[in-house]
N, C-alpha and C positions, 0 to 999 in steps of 0.2 A: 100584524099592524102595530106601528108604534103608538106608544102612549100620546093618547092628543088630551091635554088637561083643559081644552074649553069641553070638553067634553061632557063633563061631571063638574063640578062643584065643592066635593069633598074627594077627590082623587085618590088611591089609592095608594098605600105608603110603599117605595122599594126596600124598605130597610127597618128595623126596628127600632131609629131614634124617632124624635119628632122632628127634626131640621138638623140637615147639612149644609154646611157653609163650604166650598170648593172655589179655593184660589191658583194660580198658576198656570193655567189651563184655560188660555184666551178663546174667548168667544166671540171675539171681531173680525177675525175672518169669514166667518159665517152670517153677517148683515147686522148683527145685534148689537148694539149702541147703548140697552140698558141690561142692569141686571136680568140673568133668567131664573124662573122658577120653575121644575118638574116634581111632579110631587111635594117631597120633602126635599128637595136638591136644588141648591139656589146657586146658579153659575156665577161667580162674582168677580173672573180676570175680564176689565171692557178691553185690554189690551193698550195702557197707557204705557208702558216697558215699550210698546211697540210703536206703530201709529195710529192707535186709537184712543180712547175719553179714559181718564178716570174717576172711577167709580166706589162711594162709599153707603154703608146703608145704617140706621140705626137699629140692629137687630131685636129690641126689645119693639118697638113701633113701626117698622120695617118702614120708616121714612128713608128715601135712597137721594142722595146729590151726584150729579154727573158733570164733570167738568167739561169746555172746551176741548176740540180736541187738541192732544198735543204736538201737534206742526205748526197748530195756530198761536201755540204756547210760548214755541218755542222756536222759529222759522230757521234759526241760524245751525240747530245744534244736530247733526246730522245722526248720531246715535243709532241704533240698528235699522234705519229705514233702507240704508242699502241693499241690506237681510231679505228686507220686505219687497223690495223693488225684484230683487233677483228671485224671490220666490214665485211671487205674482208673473215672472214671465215662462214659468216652467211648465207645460203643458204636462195633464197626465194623460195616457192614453188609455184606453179601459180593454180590457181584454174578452174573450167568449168564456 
């Protein structure tokens, strides 16, 4: 079973810092709109490069701002949503 952190409280650490900050690595294709946290692992691409929000946090306070998304930002400017468009129509097929 994967790690589910309502689970606990004080969660268990994957690693030996106290906090990871990971960017690059969009999390908007997967429904998420804010930053995530697992553990010590704070997911922090919302996918504004793409077509979704972005997202900053104040890491000492971990106060977070999340912008509009950016189509609403920016309606004109077509930038990788093509990317995204022809992704989103790719079926995968799952094998046995």
């Amino acid at each position: 079973m994967a790690f589910d952190y309502r689970m606990d409280k004080n969660p268990p650490h994957l690693t030996s810092y106290d906090e990871i900050y990971i960017g690059h690595t969009p999390i908007h294709g997967y429904g998420y709109k804010k930053l995530v946290k697992a553990c010590e692992v704070w997911m922090m691409d919302t996918g504004a490069g793409w077509d979704g929000v972005l997202s900053i946090m104040d890491i000492m306070t971990k106060k977070c701002w999340t912008s509009d998304p950016v189509r609403t930002q920016y309606p004109d400017h077509e930038g990788r949503f093509k990317t995204i468009d022809y992704v989103k129509s790719v079926k995968v097929v799952e094998g046995n």
